[in-house]
C-alpha positions in Angstrom: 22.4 -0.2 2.4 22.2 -4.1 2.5 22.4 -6.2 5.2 23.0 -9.9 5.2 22.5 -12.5 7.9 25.1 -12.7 10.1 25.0 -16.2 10.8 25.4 -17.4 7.2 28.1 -14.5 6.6 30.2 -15.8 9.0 30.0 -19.2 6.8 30.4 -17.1 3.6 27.1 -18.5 2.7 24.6 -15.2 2.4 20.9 -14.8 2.4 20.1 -11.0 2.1 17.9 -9.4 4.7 15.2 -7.4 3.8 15.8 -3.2 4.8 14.0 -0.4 3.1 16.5 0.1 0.5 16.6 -3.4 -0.5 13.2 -3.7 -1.2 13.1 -0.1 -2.7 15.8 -1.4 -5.1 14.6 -5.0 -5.8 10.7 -4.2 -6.3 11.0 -1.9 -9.4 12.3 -1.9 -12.6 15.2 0.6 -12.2 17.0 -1.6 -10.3 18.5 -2.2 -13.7 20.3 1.6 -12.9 21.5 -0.1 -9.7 22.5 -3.3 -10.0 26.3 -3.3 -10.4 26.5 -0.7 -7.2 24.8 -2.9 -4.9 26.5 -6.1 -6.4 30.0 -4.3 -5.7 28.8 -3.7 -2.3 27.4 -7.3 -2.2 30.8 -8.6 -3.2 32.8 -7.3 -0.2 34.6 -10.0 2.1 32.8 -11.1 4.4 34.3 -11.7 8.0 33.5 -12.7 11.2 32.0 -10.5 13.7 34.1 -9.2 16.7 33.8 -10.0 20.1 33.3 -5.9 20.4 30.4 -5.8 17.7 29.0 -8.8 18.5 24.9 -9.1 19.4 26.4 -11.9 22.3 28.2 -8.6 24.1 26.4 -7.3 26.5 27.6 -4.0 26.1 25.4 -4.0 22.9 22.6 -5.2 24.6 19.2 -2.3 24.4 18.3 -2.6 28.2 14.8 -1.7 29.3 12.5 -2.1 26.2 9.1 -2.4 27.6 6.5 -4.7 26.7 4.4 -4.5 24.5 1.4 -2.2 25.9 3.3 -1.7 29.3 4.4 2.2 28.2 2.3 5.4 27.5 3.2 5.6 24.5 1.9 3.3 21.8 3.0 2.2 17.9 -0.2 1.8 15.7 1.7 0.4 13.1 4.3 1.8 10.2 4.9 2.9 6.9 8.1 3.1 4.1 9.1 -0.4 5.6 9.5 0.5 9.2 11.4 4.0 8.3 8.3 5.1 9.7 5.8 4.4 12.6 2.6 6.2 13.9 3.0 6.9 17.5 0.2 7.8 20.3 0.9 9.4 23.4 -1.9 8.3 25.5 -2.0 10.6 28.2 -3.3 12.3 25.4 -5.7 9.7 23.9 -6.9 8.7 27.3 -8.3 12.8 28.1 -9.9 12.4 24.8 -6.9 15.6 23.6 -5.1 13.9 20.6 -6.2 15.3 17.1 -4.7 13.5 14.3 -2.3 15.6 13.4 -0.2 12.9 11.9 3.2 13.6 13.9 4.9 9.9 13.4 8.4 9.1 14.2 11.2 8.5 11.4 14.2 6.2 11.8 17.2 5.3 9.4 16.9 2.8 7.2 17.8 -0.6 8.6 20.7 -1.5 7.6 22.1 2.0 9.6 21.6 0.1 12.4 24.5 -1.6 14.2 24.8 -5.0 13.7 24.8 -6.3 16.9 21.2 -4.3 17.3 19.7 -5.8 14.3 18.3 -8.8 15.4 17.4 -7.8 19.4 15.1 -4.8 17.4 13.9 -7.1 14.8 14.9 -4.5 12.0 15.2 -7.4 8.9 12.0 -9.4 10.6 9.5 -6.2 10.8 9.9 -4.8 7.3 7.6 -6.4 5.1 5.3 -6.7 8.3 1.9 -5.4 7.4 -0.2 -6.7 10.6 -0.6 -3.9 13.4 -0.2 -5.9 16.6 2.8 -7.7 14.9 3.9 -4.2 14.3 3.7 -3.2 17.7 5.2 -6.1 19.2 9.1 -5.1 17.5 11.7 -5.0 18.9 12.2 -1.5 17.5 8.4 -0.4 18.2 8.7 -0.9 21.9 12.7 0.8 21.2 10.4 4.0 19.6 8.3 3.4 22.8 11.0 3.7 25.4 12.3 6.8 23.9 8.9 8.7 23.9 8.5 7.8 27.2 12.1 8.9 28.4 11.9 12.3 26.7 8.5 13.1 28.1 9.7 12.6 31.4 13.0 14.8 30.8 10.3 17.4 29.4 6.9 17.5 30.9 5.6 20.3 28.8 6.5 18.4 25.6 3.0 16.7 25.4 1.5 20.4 25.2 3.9 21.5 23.1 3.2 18.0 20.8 -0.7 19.4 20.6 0.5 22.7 19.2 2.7 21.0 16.4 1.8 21.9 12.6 0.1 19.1 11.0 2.4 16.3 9.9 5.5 16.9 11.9 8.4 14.8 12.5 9.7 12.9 15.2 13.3 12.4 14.1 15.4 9.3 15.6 18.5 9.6 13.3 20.8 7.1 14.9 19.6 3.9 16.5 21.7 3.3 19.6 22.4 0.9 22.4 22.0 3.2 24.8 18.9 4.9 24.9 19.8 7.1 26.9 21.9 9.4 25.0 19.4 9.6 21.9 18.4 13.6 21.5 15.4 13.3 19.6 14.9 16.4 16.9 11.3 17.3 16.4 10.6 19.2 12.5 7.5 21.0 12.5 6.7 20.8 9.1 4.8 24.2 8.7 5.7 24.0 4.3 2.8 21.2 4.7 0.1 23.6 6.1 1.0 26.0 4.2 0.3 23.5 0.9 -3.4 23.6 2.6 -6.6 25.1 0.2 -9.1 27.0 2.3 -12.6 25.2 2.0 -14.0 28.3 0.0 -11.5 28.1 -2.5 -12.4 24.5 -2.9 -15.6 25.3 -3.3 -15.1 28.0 -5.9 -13.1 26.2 -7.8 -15.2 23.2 -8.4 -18.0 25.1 -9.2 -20.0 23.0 -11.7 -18.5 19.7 -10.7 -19.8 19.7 -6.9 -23.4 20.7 -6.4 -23.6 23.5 -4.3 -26.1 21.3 -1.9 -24.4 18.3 -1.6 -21.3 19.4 0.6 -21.0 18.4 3.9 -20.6 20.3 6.9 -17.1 21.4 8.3 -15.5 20.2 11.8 -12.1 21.2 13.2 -9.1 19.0 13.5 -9.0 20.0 17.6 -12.2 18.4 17.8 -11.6 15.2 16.7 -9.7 12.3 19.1 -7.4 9.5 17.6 -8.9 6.5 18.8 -6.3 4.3 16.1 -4.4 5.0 13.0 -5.2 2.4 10.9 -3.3 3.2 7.9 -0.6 5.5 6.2 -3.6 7.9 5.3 -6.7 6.9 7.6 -7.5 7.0 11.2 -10.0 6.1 13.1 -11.6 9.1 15.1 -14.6 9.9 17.8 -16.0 13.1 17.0 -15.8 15.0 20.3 -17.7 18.2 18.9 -19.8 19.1 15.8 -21.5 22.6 15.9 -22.7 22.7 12.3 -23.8 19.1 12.6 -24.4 18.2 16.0 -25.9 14.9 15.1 -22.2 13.4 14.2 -21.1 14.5 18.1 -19.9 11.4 19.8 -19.7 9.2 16.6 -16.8 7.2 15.5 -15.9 7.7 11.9 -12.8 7.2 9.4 -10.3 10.6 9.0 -8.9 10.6 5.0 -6.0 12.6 5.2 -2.2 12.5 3.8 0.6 12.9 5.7 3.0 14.4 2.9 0.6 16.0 0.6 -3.1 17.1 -0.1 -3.1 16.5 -3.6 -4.9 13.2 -3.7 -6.8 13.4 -0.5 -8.7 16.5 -2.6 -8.9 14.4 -5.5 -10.5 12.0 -3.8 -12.8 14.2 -1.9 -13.7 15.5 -5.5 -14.7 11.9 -6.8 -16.8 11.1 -3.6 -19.0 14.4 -4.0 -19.3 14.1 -7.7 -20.1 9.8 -8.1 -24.2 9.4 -7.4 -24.3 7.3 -4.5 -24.3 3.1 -5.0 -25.5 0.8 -1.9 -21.7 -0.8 -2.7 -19.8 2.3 -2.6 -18.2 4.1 0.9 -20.8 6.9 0.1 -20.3 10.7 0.4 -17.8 12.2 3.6 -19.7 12.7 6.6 -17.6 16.4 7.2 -14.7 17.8 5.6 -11.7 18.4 8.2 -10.3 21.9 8.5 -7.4 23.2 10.7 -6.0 26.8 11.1 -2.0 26.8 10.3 0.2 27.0 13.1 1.9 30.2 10.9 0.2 32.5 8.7 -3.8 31.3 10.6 -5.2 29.8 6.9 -8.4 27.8 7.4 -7.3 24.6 5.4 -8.9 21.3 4.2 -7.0 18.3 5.3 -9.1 15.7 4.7 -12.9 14.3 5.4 -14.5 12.0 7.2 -16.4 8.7 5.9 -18.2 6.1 7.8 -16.4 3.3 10.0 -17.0 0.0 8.6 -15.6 -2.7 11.9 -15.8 -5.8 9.7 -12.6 -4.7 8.1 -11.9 -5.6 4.7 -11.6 -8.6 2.5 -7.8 -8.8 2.5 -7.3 -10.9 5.8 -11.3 -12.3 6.1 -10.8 -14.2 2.6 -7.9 -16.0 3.5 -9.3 -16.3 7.2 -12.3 -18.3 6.5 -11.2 -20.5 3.4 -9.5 -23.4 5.7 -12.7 -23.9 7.6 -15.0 -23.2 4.1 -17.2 -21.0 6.6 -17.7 -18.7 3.4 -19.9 -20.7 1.0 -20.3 -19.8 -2.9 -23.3 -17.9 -2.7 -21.4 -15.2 -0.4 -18.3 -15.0 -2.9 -20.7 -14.8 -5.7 -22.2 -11.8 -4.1 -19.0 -10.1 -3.2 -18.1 -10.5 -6.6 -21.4 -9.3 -8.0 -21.7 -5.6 -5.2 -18.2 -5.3 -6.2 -18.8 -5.7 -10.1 -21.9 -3.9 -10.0 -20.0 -0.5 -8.1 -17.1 -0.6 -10.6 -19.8 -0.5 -13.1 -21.5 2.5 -11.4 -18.6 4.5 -11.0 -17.6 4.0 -15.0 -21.3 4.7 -16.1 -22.8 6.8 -13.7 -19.9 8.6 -12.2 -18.0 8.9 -15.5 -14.7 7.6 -13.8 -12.2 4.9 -13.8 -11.1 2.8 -10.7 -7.7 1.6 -10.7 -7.4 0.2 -6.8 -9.3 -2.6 -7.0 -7.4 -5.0 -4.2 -9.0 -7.3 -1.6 -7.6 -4.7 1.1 -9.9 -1.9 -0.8 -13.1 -3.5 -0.1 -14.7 -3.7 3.4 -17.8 -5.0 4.3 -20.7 -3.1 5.8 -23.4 -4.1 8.5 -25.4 -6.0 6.4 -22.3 -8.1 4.9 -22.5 -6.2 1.5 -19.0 -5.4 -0.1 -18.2 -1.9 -0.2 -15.3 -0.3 -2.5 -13.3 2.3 -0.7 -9.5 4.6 -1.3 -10.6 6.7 -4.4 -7.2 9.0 -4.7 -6.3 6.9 -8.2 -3.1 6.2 -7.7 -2.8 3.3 -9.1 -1.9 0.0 -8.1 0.7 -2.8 -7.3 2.9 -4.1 -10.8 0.7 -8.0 -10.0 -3.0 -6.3 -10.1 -2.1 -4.4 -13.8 -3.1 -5.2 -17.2 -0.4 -4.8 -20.0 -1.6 -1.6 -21.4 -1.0 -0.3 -17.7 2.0 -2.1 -16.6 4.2 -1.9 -19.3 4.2 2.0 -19.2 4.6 1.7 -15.2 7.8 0.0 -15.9 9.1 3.0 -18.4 7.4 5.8 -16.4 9.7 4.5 -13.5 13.0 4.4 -15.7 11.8 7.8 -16.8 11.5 9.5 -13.3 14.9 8.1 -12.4 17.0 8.0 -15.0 18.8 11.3 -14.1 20.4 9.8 -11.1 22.6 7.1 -12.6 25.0 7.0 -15.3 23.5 4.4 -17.5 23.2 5.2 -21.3 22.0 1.4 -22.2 18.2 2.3 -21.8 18.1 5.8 -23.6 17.0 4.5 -26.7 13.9 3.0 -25.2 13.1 6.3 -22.9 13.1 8.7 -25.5 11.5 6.4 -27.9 8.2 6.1 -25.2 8.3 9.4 -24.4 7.8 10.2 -27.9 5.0 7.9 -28.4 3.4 8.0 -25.0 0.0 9.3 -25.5 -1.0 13.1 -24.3 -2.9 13.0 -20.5 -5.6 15.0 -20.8 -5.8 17.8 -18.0 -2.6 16.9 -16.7 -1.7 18.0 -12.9 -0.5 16.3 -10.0 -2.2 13.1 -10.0 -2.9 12.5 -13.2 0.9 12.6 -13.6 1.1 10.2 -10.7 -0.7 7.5 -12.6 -0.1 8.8 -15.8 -1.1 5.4 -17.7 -4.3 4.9 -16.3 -5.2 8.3 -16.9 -4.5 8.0 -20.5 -5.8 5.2 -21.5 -9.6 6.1 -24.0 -12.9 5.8 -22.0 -13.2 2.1 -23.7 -9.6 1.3 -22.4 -9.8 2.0 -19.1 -13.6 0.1 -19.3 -11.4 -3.1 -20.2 -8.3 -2.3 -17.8 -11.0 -2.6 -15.0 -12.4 -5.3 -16.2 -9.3 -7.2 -15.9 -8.3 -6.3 -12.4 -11.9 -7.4 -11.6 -10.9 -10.7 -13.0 -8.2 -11.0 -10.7 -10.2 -9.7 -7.5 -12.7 -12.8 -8.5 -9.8 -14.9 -8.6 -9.0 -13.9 -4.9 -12.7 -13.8 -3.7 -13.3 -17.8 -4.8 -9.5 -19.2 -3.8 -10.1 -17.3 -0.5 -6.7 -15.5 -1.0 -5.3 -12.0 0.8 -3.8 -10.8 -2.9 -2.8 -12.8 -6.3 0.1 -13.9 -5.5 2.7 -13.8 -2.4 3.9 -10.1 -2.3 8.0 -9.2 -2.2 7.8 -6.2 -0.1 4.4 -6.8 2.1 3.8 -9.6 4.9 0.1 -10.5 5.4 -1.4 -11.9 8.4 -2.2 -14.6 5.9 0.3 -14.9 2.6 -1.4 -16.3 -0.2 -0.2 -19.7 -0.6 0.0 -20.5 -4.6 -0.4 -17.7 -7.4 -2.8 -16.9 -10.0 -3.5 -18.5 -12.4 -3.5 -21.2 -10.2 -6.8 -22.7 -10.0 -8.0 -25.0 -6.6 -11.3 -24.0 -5.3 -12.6 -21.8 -8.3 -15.8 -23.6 -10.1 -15.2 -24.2 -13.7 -17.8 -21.5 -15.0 -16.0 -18.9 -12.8 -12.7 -20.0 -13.9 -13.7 -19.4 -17.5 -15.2 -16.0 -16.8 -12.0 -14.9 -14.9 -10.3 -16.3 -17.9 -12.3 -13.9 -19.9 -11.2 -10.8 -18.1 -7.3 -11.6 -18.3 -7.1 -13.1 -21.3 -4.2 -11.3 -22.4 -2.1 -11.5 -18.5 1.5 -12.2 -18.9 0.4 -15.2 -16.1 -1.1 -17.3 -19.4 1.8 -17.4 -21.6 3.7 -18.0 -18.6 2.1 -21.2 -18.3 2.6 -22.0 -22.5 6.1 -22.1 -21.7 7.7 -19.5 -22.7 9.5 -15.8 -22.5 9.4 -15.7 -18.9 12.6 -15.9 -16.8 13.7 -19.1 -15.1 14.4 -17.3 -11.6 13.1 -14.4 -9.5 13.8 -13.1 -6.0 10.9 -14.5 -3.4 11.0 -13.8 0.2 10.3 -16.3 3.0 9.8 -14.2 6.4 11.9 -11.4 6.3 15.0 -13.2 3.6 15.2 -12.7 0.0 15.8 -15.8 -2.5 16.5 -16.4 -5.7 14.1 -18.9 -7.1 14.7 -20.7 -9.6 12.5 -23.1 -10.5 9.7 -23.1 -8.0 8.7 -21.9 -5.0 9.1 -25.3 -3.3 12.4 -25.0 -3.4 13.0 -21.6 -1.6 13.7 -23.2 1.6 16.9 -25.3 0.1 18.1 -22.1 -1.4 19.9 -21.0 1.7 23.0 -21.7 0.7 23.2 -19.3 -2.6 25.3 -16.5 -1.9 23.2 -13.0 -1.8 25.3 -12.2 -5.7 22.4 -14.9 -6.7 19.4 -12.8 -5.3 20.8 -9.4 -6.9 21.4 -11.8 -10.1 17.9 -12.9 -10.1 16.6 -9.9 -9.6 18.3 -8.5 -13.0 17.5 -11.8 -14.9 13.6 -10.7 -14.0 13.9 -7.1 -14.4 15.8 -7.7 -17.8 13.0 -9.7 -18.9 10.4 -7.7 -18.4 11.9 -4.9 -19.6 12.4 -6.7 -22.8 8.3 -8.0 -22.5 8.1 -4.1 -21.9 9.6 -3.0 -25.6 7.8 -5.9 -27.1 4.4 -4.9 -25.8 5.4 -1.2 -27.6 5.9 -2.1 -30.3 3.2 -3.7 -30.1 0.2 -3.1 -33.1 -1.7 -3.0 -29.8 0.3 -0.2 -28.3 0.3 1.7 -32.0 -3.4 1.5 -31.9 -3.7 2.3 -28.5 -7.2 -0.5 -28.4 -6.4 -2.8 -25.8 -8.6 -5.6 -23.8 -9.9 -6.6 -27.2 -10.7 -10.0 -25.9 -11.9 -9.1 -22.4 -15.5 -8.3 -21.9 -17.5 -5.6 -21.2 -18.8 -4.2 -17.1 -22.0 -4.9 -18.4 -21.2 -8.5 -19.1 -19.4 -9.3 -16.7 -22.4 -8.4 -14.1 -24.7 -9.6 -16.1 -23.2 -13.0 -16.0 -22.7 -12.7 -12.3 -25.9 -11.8 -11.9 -26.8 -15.2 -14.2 -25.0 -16.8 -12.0 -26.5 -15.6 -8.5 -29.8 -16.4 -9.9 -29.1 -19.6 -11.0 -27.4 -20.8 -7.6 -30.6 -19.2 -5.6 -32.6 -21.7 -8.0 -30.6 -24.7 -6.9 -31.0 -23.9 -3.0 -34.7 -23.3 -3.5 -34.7 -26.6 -4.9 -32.9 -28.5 -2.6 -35.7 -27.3 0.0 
């Protein structure tokens, strides 16, 4: 559902609010399948709200919500745009008793809310929020809170019960009301998910030749290790309470890999660490592999590992952190660049893989301020950080997957015609079919498609930016404030060689003039424009009625669609040779390498 701000509505002047189904719909290509639905919806009346709905009633008030920290129950942060929240009891956390088991809390989507709840919960403004504290400090985190708490209470053997819950269970909230009170919260143990488990010895047999028999690390139950922080959708922070086949980790803090849905990349990613030699700028091999035995039928199964704990964080929020002050000089970039080049080098040469992840928010900094590359489970990444060869079949794989739910026989033609010439995936299973175009792209291809997504993780490094360019559906602590390929701080030789690595980005013709559309939907806090010519004038676009967002969002999605079929068509796509014109891993370190040498001559000088 979309919601709209009831201010403007009143004045029949709309700006859309962000919910998880808006930005579901907006961000991907198949909003072309949706469009006239949610412009039918859009299109409804607006009218004043009622004295009886209205936010000012204080009958519609949510009494009570603590503040932030003052309950014993706490919201690490969130996932599927606030549909979703990790929760910790800390009467557990606090006896050292809370495994990560993953049991999070699930909520309707935002515009389920009533209205007059909306803006005293903060449903439109916590969305895109991707900052933890800011997470925790929502109106509808301390809401989640204040629930917890009161059903506890009502049921003081609930926390035992909670530590006895299958592995990713549910916390179901399925109607937000004023009245907190009367919520019954329904609790899904999600036994199917253990189930889904593979024992550890049937890991190990069936990677025989691909995981040396000496290299795998010992095993440690889930029950002994304690949440200290979930950091992330699929990665905790842990202390390792007990270790008796490797007492040395007892007492260490380390980083739990796990999903929360499925195993299926977590494995693959276990794979990939054990079998890609170790690199000083690589996460390394898992410290242990996590087991648990299922709640119902007593199977042994792997649910993840555990890798090092690296405190600096990563790059995405200390870029953009220390570029006002300059604190971060060139030789520092240039060697993030370089331990950054010189591991996606290593994992094509040595490990005989592809990485296709490479974000600042993937690389975190170790003790001695090296850059380290982390998240290995290939999925793939966001539409800005893709190369064509990779994009362009993103944007038909998603019309492809959902196709079968609309009526909407305008973009047959172009389905079955790229599923007829989609090239064959190797090996197909899960996750290969997750990121199908990155997995079947030649050895050279997928050289040249990391290549380019290192050109625009160099691009980030020396304009001391969080990600490319200002996200749609994510909020950064710091939002990147111009796009690439806009240049300010970049030297010229770096410019040129990032140049070399995207030489064929959509970004270059946009700025030849060109094919691209004239608007777009941007977000400024938690509202959705249309843009139109710039981003500068977002702010004066407040009073476009919300048709003009859902507009602007078709005018983009057409045309990329349309850059899409071009593209193949393409000799390029026939051939299936792509980043011709981008170099090598080979050069592209050795020129950073150049470069590093160079700029340690000029300081040596200088003294």
């Amino acid at each position: 559902m979309l919601t709209f701000s009831s201010t403007l509505a009143a004045e029949n002047h709309f700006t859309m609010d962000m919910s998880f189904e808006t930005v579901d719909a907006l961000s991907r290509p198949s909003f072309v399948f949706k469009y006239r639905h949610i412009r039918s919806q859009t299109c409804k009346t607006a009218t004043a709200t009622p004295w009886e709905n209205s936010a000012l009633n204080p009958k519609n008030r949510v009494d009570g919500l603590p503040v932030t920290g003052a309950c014993r129950w706490r919201v690490d942060g969130s996932a599927t745009f606030k549909t979703r929240f990790y929760v910790v009891p800390l009467d557990l956390l606090e006896t050292g008793r809370l495994p990560p088991l993953r049991i999070d809390v699930f909520l309707p989507d935002q515009g389920e809310y009533p209205p007059a709840l909306r803006h005293s919960l903060d449903a439109a403004e916590g969305v895109p929020l991707q900052h933890a504290p800011a997470v925790a400090a929502l109106g509808i985190s301390r809401y989640i809170c204040r629930v917890l708490e009161l059903h506890s209470a009502r049921n003081p053997s609930f926390l035992d019960k909670y530590r006895r819950l299958p592995f990713g269970s549910r916390i179901i909230i399925s109607h937000v009301v004023s009245d907190i009170s009367h919520i019954d919260l329904v609790i899904h143990p999600n036994y199917t998910l253990e189930g889904a488990t593979t024992s550890l010895s049937t890991l190990r047999e069936s990677w025989v030749g691909r995981v040396p028999e000496g290299i795998w690390p010992p095993a440690v139950d889930i029950y002994d290790l304690c949440v200290i922080r979930q950091l992330h959708d699929s990665v905790a922070l842990v202390k390792v309470q007990e270790c008796k086949s490797s007492p040395d980790l007892q007492g260490q803090l380390a980083v739990f890999k796990s999903g929360s849905d499925d195993f299926h990349h977590v494995l693959h990613e276990l794979k990939m660490l054990l079998t890609i030699p170790p690199h000083a700028n690589l996460i390394g091999q898992p410290m242990a592999i996590v087991t648990k035995r299922s709640c119902f039928g007593g199977k042994q199964g792997v649910y993840g590992f555990l890798i090092p704990y690296l405190p600096s964080g990563s790059l995405r929020d200390l870029l953009p952190a220390h570029s006002p002050s300059k604190a971060l000089d060139f030789s520092t970039r240039l060697r993030w660049g370089t331990d950054v080049a010189s591991a996606l080098l290593h994992v094509f040469e040595q490990g005989g893989a592809f990485y296709s992840d490479l974000r600042p928010d993937n690389v975190l900094l170790n003790t001695s301020g090296s850059a380290v590359l982390c998240d290995f489970e290939q999925r793939g990444n966001w539409h800005e950080w893709c190369p064509p060869e990779v994009l362009y079949p993103q944007y038909m794989e998603n019309l492809l997957n959902v196709r079968h739910r609309f009526e909407n026989a305008t973009w047959d033609p172009l389905i079955a015609d790229y599923t007829r010439k989609r090239p064959v995936t190797p090996n197909q299973g899960f996750v290969e079919s997750k990121n199908r175009p990155w997995f079947a792209l030649s050895r050279q291809s997928q050289e040249k498609a990391m290549v380019y997504t290192l050109g625009l993780f160099l691009y980030c490094v020396f304009e001391g930016l969080s990600s490319v360019s200002p996200s749609l559906p994510y909020r950064f602590p710091f939002e990147p404030s111009i796009s690439f390929p806009t240049f300010r701080h970049t030297p010229r030789r770096i410019r040129n060689l990032i140049w070399q690595c995207t030489a064929d980005a959509p970004h270059w013709r946009k700025l030849e003039g060109s094919m691209f559309p004239r608007r777009k939907v941007v977000r400024v806090g938690s509202l959705l424009y249309p843009m139109f010519t710039s981003a500068a004038k977002v702010q004066s676009q407040c009073d476009q009625p919300s048709v003009s967002v859902l507009d602007a969002a078709l005018d983009w999605w057409l045309s990329e669609i349309e850059h899409a079929k071009q593209f193949l068509g393409s000799d390029e796509w026939h051939n299936q040779e792509f980043g011709v014109k981008r170099p090598c891993l080979r050069g592209v370190v050795d020129t950073l390498q150049q470069f590093q040498n160079e700029s340690q001559h000029t300081a040596a000088d200088k003294h």
